[in-house]
C-alpha positions as CSV (number, residue, x, y, z in Angstrom):
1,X,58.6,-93.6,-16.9
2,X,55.5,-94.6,-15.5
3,X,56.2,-93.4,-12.1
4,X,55.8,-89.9,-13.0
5,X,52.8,-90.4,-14.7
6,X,51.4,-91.9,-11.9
7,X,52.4,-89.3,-9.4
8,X,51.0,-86.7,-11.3
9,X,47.5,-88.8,-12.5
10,X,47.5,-89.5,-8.6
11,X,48.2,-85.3,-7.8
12,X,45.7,-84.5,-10.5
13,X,43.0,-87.4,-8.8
14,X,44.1,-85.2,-5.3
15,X,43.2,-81.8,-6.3
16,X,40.1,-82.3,-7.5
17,X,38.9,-84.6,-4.8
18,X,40.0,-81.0,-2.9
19,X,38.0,-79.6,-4.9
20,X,35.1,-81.7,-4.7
21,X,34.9,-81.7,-0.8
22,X,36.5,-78.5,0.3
23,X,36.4,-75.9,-2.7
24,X,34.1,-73.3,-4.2
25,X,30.6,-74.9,-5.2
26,X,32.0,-78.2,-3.2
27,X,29.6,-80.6,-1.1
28,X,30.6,-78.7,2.3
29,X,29.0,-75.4,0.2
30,X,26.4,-77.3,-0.8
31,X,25.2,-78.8,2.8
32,X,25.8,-74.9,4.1
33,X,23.3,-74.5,1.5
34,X,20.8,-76.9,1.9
35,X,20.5,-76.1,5.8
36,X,20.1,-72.3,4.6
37,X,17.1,-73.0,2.4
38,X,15.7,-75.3,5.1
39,X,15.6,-72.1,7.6
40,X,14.3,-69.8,4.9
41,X,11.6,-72.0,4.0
42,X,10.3,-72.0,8.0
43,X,10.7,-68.6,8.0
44,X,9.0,-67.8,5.0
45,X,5.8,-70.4,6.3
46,X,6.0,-68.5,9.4
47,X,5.8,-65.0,7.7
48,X,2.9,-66.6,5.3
49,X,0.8,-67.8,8.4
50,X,1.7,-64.3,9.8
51,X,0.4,-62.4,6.3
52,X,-2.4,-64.6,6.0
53,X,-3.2,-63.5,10.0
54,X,-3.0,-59.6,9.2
55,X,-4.8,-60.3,5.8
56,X,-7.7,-61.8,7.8
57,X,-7.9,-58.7,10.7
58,X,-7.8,-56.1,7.3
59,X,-11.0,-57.8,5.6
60,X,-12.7,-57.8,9.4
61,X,-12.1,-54.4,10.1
62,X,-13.3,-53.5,6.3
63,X,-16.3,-55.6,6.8
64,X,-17.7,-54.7,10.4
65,X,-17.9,-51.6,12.4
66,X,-18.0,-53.1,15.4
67,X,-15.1,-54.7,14.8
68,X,-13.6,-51.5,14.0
69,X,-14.9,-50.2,17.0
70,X,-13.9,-52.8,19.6
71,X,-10.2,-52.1,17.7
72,X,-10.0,-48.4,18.1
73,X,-11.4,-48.2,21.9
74,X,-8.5,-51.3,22.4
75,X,-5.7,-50.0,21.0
76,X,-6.5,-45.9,20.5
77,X,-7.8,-45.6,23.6
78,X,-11.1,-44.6,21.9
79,X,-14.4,-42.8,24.4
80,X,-17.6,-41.9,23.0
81,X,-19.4,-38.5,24.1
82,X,-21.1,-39.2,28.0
83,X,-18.7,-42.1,28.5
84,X,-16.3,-42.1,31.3
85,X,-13.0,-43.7,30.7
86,X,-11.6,-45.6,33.9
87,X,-8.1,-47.1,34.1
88,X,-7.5,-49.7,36.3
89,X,-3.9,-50.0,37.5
90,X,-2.2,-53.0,39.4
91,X,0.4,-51.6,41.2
92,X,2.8,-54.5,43.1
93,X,5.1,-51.6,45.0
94,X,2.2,-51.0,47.5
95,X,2.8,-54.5,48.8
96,X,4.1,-54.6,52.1
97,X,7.4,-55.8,52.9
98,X,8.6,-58.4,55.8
């Protein structure tokens, strides 16, 4: 009589130690977890530093023209009236070969 009970207090004691390790909501889900927040939480500082970056360029080019300026001849190319734009190009294919 008490072998049975045994066996099955010792199946039951099995399936939730399955549980435990290896099922839904189980430690190996939880360490999955854990490691997940850890790479969100580095991304998310680097996206912060990133926002805090952009944040910092918006309130200079709101504040100071020449700012502004220096911006738009950098990146839009821009050429007051009785300036002369001049592009210098480094071209590597004019090198002569052996």
């Amino acid at each position: 009589m008490q072998r049975p009970v045994l066996l099955a207090l010792l199946g039951l004691f099995m399936l939730l130690q399955y549980r435990l390790w290896l099922g839904e909501g189980g430690i190996a889900e939880r360490r999955s977890l854990e490691a997940q927040v850890v790479s969100d939480s580095a991304e998310n500082q680097r996206l912060t530093r990133r926002n805090a970056a952009l944040a910092d360029r918006v309130i200079e080019l709101q504040d100071g023209e020449e700012m502004l300026e220096a911006v738009a001849r950098e990146d839009l190319g821009l050429v007051r009236e009785g300036e002369e734009f001049i592009l210098f190009v480094d071209d590597k294919s004019e090198e002569k070969s052996p």
